[in-house]
Structures are given as C-alpha cells and as structure tokens.
N, C-alpha and C positions, 0 to 999 in steps of 0.2 A: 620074582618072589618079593623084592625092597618092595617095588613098588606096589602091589596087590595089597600090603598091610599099609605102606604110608598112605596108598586112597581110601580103603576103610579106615581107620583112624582120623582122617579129616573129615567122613561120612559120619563118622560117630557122636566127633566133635563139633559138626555144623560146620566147620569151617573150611572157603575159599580155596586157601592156598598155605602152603609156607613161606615163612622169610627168616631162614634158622640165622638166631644171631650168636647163638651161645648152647652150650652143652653142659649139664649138669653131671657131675658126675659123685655115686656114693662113695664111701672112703673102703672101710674094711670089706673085702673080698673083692674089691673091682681095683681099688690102686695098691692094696697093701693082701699078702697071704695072711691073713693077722686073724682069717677064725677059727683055724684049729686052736690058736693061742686062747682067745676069747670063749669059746665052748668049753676047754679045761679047765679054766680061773672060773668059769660060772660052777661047773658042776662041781671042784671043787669047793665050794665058798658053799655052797648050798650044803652038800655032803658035810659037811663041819656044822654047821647049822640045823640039821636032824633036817632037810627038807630034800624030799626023792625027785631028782632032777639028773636028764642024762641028755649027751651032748648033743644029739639030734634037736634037741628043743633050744639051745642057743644057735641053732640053725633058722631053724619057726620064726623065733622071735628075733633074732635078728634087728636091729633099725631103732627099736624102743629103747625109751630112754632106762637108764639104771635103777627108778625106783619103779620104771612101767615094768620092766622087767621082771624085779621081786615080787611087784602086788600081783602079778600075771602067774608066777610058779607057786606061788603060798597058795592064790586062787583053787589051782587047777590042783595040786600037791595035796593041801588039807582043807579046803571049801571054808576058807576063813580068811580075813583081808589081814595083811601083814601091817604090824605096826610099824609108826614113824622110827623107833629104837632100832627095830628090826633091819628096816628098808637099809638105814645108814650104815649099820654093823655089818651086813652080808655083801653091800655094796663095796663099804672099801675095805674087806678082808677079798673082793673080788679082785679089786685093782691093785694090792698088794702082791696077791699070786701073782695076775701081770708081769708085774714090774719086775719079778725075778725070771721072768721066762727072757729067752734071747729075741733083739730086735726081728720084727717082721720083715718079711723081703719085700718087694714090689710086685706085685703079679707078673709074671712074664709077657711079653707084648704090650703092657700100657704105657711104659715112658714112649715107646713108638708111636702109640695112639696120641698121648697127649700132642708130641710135637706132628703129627699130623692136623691133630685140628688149631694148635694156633698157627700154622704155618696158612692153615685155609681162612685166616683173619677172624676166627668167633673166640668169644672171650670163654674161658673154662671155669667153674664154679663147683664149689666142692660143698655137697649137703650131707653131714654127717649125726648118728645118734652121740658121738665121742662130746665127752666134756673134757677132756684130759686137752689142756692147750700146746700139749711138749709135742704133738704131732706137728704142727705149720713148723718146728724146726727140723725132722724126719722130713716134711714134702721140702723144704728146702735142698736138702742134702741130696735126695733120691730123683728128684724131678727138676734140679737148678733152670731157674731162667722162665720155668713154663706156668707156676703158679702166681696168682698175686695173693697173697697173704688177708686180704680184707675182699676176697670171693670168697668168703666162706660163711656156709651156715651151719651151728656146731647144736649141738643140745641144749646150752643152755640159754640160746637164741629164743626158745620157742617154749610154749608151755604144754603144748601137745608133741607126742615124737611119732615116729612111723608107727602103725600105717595112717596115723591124721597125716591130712594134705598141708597140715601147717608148716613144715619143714620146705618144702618146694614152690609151697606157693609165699613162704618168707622169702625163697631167691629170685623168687619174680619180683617181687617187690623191691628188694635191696640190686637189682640187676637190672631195675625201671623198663621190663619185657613183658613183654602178655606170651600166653601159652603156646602161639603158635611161633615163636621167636627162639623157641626152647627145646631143647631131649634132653634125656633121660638115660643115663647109664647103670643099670642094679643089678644087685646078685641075688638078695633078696625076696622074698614073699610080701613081707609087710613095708621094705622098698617101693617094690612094684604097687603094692595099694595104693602107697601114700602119693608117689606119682600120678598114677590112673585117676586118683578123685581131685587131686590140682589140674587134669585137662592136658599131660604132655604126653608127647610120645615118648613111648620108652621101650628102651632096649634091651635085654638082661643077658649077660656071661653068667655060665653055671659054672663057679669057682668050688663049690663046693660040695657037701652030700647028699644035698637033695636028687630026687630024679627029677627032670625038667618036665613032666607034668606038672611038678607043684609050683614052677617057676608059670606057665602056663596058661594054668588055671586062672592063677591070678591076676592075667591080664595082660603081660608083658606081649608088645606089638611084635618083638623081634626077640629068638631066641638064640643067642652062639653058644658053643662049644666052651670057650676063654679068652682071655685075650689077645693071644695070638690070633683067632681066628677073627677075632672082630676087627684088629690093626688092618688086616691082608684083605678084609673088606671093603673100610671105611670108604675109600673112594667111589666104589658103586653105591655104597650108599647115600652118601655126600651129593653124587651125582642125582641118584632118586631124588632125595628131599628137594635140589635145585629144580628140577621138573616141575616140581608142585608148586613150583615159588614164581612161575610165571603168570 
C-alpha cells in the first residue's frame, strides 16, 4: 500500500525518485490535541460578535491564518468582507478565550514519531498557521532535544496561510530542499491543499472530526488513523520512500 501511493505521487510529480531529507510537520492536531481548544475560542469569539459559526468549521478551516479565518466566516456567515476593526477585535477576544483554557497535550504517538525520524538522521521542521510564539517554549518542554527552535515556519512568516503553498514551500526555502527531499505530516483539509500545491508528499493522521473522506478528498497521499498508528508504521514507510530513493 506505502508503496502504490509513493509511485503515484512521483508519477504525478514527474519525478525520478526520492532522497527524503527532512519531514515537515503541522503543529495543532498532529503534534499538540489543541483543536478541540481552538474550535471553542473560535466559535466562542464569533458567538460574542453576533457572527453564526459552529466548531465543525474551525475544523474546514483549520491552517489559515487568524485574519483569513475571520474574513472567511463573516464571508460565508453574512456575505459581507469583515472589517480591519473587526478582524482584530474577534481575533484577539479569540486568543484570550485560549489562553484560559488548560495547556494542550501532545498527541499520543508523536513524541515517538519524532525521535523516530531524527534517530533516521532527517532534520524535522514544524510549519504552523499559529502566530503565538509561546509555543517553541511548549515544543521545548514536550518534545526536549528533538526540535531546533529556527525549523520553524509560523504565520507571520508568510503573507499567504493554508491552503496557499506559501507556508511549505517557505520550508523549502528556509530548509535549502526541493520537493522531493521533503513530506509532509497534516491533520487538516486546507493543510493538505497547501502541501499538495508546494509538490510534497503528504501524509495525514485524522486527529480530529472530520470523516476521512474529507481528509481524502483533498489529496492527502497517505491516510492514518492517529498517531499512534502512524509511529508503529513509520518504518515501513521510511523503508518505501528509501526504495524510491535508488
């Protein structure tokens, strides 16, 4: 099965072979349980703002950044472009609720993942919609040893957020790789886009409530269960991608 989707994938991509040097990984619902947290502070924050938003759709939207977010549920909400005032106010009445909810855990199985793959010598890079920089001391504490603190690409890196490829294809750049050098770890729908149009393979764990069609659909080359299930993998997959790499 690895192998069936990593040869189409290179069939899709034109390309040769692989020569994985690094893994990209997203932050909320792949290393952190943190969007049950995030869907409540959205649908709150919106709900105090007279605007009808329910937590399936900070599932959708997912990956964008905080003001793509707002202009996206005012859009679709009241078919009218939310203003600068607005964006600001709903945003950090967003981040406020946050900040009193209790830290996020780790997803189950990715501290294993991680020291899986720097144990197989590729470097790990974390591309997040988060602008809140209190998380690189969070991957400190949760993941000691395995992250380097300037792998990272955050929100305000980028002037487009998921699903633009600008976010992924900023980590090729800042991670001097081309596409076939690279995967992809998402939970996400507009994740998975913003991946698939930078040219990587990607992976996706359904952390969350989507049903995994809609993971699917959207292009994701490999679909797990969580991250358990993707740790007790990685090897056979590891092993695929080496295949391709000859």
């Amino acid at each position: 099965m690895f192998n069936d989707a990593i040869e189409r994938y290179l069939q899709q991509e034109q390309l040769n072979r692989f020569d994985l040097k690094a893994v990209f990984f997203d932050m909320d619902g792949v290393l952190y349980d943190s969007m049950g947290h995030h869907a409540a502070s959205w649908t709150k924050a919106f709900t105090e703002a007279g605007i009808h938003f329910h937590e399936e759709l900070a599932y959708l939207n997912e990956g964008r950044t905080g003001a793509s977010t707002v202009l996206t549920a005012v859009k679709e909400a009241q078919n009218r472009t939310a203003t600068d005032d607005e964006i600001q106010k709903i945003y950090r009445r967003k981040t406020e609720i946050l900040h009193t909810m209790s830290r996020a855990l780790p997803v189950e199985g990715m501290k294993n993942m991680l020291e899986q793959v720097k144990n197989a010598g590729l470097e790990i890079w974390i591309v997040t919609g988060s602008s809140h920089m209190r998380f690189i001391d969070n991957l400190k504490v949760d993941f000691p040893g395995l992250i380097d603190p300037t792998h990272v690409v955050t929100g305000k890196d980028v002037k487009h957020g998921k699903p633009h490829p600008e976010p992924y294809l900023m980590a090729l750049e800042k991670s001097h790789l081309e596409r076939q050098q690279a995967m992809v770890i998402e939970n996400a729908p507009l994740g998975i886009q913003s991946a698939k149009a930078a040219g990587l393979f990607t992976v996706a764990i359904n952390t969350g409530i989507l049903d995994d069609d809609i993971l699917t659909d959207n292009g994701c080359d490999l679909l797990f269960d969580d991250g358990i299930e993707l740790a007790k993998n990685w090897k056979k997959l590891l092993h695929g991608l080496q295949i391709f790499s000859q």
